[in-house]
N, C-alpha and C positions, 0 to 999 in steps of 0.2 A: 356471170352469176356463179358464184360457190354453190360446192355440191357439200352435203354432210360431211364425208370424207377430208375434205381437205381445212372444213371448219375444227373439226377432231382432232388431228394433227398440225395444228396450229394454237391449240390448244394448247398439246402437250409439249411444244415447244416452250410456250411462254409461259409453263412451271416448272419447262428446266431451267430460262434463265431468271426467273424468281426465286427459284432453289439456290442456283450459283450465286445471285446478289447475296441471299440471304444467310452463305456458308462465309461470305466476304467480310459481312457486315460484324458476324461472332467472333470472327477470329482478328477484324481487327480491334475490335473491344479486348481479346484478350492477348491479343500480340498488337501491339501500338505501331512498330515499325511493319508490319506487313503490308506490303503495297501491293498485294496480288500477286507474287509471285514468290518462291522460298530462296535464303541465300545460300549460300554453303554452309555456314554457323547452323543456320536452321535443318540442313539435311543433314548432317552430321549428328544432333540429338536425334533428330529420329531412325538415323539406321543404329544407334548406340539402344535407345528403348526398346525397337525389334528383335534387335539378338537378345536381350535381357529377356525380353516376352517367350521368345524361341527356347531359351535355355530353364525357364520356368514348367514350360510346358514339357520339356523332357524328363526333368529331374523328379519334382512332383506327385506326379504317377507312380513314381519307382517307388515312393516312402508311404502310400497310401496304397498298396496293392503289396503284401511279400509273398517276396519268392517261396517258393515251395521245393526241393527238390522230390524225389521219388518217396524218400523213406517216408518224409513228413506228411506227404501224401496220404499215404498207405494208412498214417496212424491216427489221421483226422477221422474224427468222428466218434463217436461213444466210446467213453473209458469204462473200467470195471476196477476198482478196487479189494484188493483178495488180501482180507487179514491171515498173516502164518502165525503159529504156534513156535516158540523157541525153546529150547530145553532150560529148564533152572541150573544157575550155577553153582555149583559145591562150595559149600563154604571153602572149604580148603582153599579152592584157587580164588575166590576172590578174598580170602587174607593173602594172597600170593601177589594180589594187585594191589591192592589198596590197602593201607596200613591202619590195622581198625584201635589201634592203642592210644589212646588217652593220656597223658602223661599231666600231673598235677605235682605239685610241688606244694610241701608241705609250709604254715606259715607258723608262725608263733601264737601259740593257744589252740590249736588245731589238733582234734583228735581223729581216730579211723573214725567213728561216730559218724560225726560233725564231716567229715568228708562223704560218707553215705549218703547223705540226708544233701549235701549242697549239689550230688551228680543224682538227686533223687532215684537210689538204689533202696530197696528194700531192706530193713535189718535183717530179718530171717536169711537174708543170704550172708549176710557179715556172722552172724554166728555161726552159721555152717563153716566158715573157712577157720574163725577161731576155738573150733573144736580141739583144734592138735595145739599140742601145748608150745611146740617150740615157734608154730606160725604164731602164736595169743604174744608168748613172750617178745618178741622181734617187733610186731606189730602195735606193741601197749606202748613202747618207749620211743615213740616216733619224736623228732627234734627239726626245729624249724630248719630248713633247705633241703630235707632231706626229701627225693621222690620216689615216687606210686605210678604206677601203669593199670590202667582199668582199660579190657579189652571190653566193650559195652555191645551189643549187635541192635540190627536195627528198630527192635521192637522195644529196646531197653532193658535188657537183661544181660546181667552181667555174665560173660563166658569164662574171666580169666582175670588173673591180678598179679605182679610181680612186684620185687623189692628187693636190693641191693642187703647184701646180707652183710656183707661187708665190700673193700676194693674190689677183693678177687673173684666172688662168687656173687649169683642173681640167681634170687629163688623165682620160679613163673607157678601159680596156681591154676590148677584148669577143672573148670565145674562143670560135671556131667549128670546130669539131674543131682540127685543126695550124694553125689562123692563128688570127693576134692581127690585130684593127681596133683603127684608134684614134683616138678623136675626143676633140680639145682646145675644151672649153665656155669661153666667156669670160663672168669673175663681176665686173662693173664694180664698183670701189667709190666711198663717195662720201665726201668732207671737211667733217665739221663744226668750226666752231670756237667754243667752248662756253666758259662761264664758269664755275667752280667757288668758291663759296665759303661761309664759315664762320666759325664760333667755335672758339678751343683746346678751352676746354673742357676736360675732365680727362686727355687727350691727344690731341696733333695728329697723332696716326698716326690714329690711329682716329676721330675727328673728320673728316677728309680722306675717308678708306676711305668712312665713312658719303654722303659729298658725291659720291662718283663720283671722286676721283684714284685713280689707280694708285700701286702700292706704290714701283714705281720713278721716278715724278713728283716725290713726296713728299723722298725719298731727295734728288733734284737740288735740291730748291726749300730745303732743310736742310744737305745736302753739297756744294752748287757754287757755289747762288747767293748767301743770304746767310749762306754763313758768316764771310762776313770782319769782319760789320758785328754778327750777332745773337747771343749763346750761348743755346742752344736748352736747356742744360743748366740755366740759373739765370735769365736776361732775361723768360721767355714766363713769362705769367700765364692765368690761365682766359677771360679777357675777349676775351683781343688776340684781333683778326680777321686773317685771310686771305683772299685773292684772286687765283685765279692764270686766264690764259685758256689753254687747251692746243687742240690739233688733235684730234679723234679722227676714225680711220677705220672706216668703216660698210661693211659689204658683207652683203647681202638683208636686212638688218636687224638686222643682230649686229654689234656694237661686236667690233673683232679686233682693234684697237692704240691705243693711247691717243701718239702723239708727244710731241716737244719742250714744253717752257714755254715762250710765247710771250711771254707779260707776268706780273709778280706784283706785288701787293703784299703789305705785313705789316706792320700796326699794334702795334706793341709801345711798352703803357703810355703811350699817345697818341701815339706818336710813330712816323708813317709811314714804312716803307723801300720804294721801289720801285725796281723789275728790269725792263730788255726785253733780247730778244733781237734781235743785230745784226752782217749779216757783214761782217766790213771785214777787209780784206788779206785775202780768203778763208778766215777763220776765225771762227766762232760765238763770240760773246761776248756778256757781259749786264753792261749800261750802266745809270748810273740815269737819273733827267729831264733831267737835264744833260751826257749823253753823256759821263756820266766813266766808266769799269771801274771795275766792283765787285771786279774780283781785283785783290786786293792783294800787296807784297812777299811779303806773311805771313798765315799764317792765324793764327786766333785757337787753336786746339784741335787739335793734333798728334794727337791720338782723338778716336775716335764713340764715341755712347753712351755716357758716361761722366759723372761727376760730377767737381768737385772736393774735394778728403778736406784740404787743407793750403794756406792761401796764401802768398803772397810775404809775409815779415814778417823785420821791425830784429830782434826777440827771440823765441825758441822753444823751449821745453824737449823735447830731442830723446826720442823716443818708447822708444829703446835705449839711449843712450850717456848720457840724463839729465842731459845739461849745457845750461844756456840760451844757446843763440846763436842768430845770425841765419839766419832760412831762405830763401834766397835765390835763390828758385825758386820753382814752384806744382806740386802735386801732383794729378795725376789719377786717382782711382780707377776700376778697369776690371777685368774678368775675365781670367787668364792667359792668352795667346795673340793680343790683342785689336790688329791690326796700329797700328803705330806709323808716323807721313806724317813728312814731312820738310815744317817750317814755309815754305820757299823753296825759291828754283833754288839751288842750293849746291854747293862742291866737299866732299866727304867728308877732314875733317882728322884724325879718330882712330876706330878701331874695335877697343876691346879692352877688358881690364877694370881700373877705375880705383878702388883702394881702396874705401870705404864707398858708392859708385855704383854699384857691381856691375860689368854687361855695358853699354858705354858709347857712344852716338855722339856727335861733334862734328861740327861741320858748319861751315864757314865762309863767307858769304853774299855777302862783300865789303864794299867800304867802311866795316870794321872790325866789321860784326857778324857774332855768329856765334853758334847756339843748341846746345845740351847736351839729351839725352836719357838718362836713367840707368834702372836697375833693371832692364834687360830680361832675358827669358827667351832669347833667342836674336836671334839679328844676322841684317838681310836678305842682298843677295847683291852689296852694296854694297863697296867695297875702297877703300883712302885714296886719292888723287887725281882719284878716280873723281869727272867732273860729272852731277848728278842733280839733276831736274825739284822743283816745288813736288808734295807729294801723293805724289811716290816713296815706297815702304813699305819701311822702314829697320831693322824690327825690330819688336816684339813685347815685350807687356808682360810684366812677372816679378815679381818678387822678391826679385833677385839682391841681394849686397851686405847694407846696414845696413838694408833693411825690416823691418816688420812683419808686409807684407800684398800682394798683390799691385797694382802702383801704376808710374805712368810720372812720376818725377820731371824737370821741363823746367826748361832755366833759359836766360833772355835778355841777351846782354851786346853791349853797347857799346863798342867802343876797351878790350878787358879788364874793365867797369865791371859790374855786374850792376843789372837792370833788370825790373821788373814787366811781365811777358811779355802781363798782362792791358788792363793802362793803356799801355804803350809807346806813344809818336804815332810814324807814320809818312807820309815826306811825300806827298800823293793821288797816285793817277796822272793823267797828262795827257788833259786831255777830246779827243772827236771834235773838229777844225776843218774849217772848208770844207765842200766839196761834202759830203764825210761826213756832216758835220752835218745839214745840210739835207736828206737822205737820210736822216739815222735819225730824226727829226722829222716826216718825211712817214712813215713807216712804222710808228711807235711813236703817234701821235696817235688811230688807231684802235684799236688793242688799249685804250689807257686811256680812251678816251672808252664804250668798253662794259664796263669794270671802272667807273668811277665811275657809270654805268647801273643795273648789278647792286647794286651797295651803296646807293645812293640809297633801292633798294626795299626789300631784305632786312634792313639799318641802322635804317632811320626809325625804326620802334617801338621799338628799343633806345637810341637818342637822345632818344627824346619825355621820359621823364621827367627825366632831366638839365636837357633845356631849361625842364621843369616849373620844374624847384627855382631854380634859375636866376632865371628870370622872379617 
């Protein structure tokens, strides 16, 4: 007979192997190959998942618990924030930091007013500064590019105002309640004289610009100096080179005016033309190597920027009228309004309109010649007896008349004769003699000795292969 005891423990046996079936039973649901016992493959993930578990439980801990040392220790726990007082800074040093100047730049139509009013400054302060006559005067003729400095502070009151009185000097205004101080800064400037040159190139505006000339340089070196000798419109090839030495003025390191041409040259299609400048009877002129003027009776192109559309020719089939005659003239094409020069010093012999010419000038030059200006749009302010300069503007290009197209037709005559305004010889002017000479010889020897300098070095490599083929 069983006693309690050993029915008990009998028991608990047969829910540990009902346990064990029951561990058998899960795991072979969830592991198919498991036959009751583990292989290698199978103790191999699991001691791989235990260290995983091991190294979780290290790391863990570490990133949810930080370290502390002493000091951090110390400073846990209630903070106290303590506002300080700082001293205010002197104006003085922070204009010493910070640059409180306002600089505006005047435009076209713009007065001191109207600049007031756009930095909304009070007038009553603009009349306090234009109290003194010579700041009102300086101040009233303000011209567009020219700039203004307004020292403004932070409340919007103006402290201070300056303005270029000229290159050298900068007047500063400084407003201390009802007075104006004023102190005149002197800004030395300094003279270089510079060599610029180049290749045409696909064009000598732009070619120049690239090199450092200025737009109005360019302008001279093309409309004063050789235009009597180059047409800029049909002669210049991509190759020809330029050289011209100009002045420029410098002040604190800013190029602010580029001067005169001093020397140029221009090699067009091998063939050198060179320019200096030289005063003689008190007036600037440009002389070549042999102290002859480069201005001539006549210029070559009564317009800028233009082409020619039509030459001087024995036969021509007229573009309207369709019959072939002689064209006895050259035609310039040009956009409407595009002022029209007077080829010489000339007296004005006709201004009105002349059949198949349109709107017409004559001009009479003396010594029997005398040039024709046809098609124009409108007549300058010129009247018939009237004497007028070489480069006088006589009128404007048109249309008027038997055109096509808008065009300045010019025509050159002789003793009545008509004449190729392009090829026409006219005889040189008279070179420098005497002391002159020997004066612009002494003063031209330096400008060309640093132009042939400059090209020596810039030149070489574009020469070497020529000399190659050559050789």
């Amino acid at each position: 007979m069983s006693t309690p005891e050993s029915r008990s423990s009998r028991r608990a046996r047969l829910e540990k192997v009902r346990e064990a079936a029951l561990h058998r039973k899960v795991l072979a649901r969830h592991l198919p190959s498991f036959n009751g016992r583990w292989t290698r493959r199978q103790w191999a993930h699991a001691s791989l998942f235990a260290t995983l578990g091991a190294l979780l439980a290290a790391i863990v801990p570490a990133f949810s618990t930080p370290a502390m040392d002493p000091l951090h220790a110390a400073l846990k726990g209630p903070r106290t924030t303590l506002a300080l007082a700082l001293p205010a800074l002197p104006v003085s040093r922070y204009r010493n930091v910070v640059d409180t100047w306002q600089l505006v730049t005047v435009e076209s139509g713009q007065t001191l007013g109207s600049l007031f009013e756009d930095l909304d400054l009070p007038s009553s302060t603009m009349h306090l500064l234009l109290e003194d006559k010579d700041t009102r005067a300086a101040l009233a003729r303000l011209r567009p590019g020219d700039v203004l400095g307004f020292d403004i502070t932070a409340n919007h009151q103006l402290r201070g105002l300056r303005y270029d009185r000229d290159e050298t000097h900068r007047v500063e205004l400084t407003l201390a309640g009802d007075e104006v101080h004023e102190r005149v800064i002197e800004r030395p400037t300094e003279i270089r004289t510079v060599v610029v040159s180049g290749e045409v190139g696909k064009s000598l505006f732009w070619s120049a610009r690239r090199q450092g000339l200025s737009g109005k340089a360019i302008n001279q070196l093309t409309d004063e100096i050789f235009k009597y000798d180059i047409d800029f419109s049909s002669d210049v090839v991509s190759s020809d080179r330029y050289s011209v030495v100009v002045d420029q003025v410098w002040r604190e390191g800013e190029l602010i005016r580029t001067g005169d041409i001093q020397a140029a040259t221009f090699t067009v299609r091998g063939k050198p033309h060179l320019a200096f400048r030289f005063d003689h009877d008190g007036k600037a002129e440009y002389f070549d190597q042999d102290g002859r003027p480069l201005k001539k009776a006549f210029i070559r192109m009564p317009v800028q920027y233009t082409r020619i559309s039509s030459r001087f020719s024995s036969s021509r089939k007229h573009p309207i009228l369709g019959r072939t005659r002689a064209h006895q003239g050259v035609d310039f094409a040009a956009p409407t309004g595009t002022p029209v020069m007077a080829a010489g010093n000339a007296r004005v012999a006709f201004v009105g309109w002349k059949g198949g010419y349109g709107r017409t000038v004559i001009l009479d030059h003396g010594r029997g010649y005398t040039t024709l200006y046809g098609h124009m749009s409108r007549f300058g302010k010129e009247r018939v007896g009237q004497r007028i300069g070489q480069g006088t503007v006589i009128g404007y290009v048109g249309s008027s008349g038997l055109a096509t197209g808008p065009h300045l037709h010019y025509e050159f005559r002789v003793n009545g004769a008509h004449r190729n305004p392009l090829a026409v010889t006219m005889p040189p002017p008279e070179p420098l003699r005497g002391q002159a000479l020997a004066a612009f010889r002494a003063q031209t020897s330096q400008a060309l000795a640093k132009i042939r300098q400059v090209e020596d070095v810039i030149f070489a490599k574009a020469d070497e292969p020529k000399a190659d083929k050559k050789a």
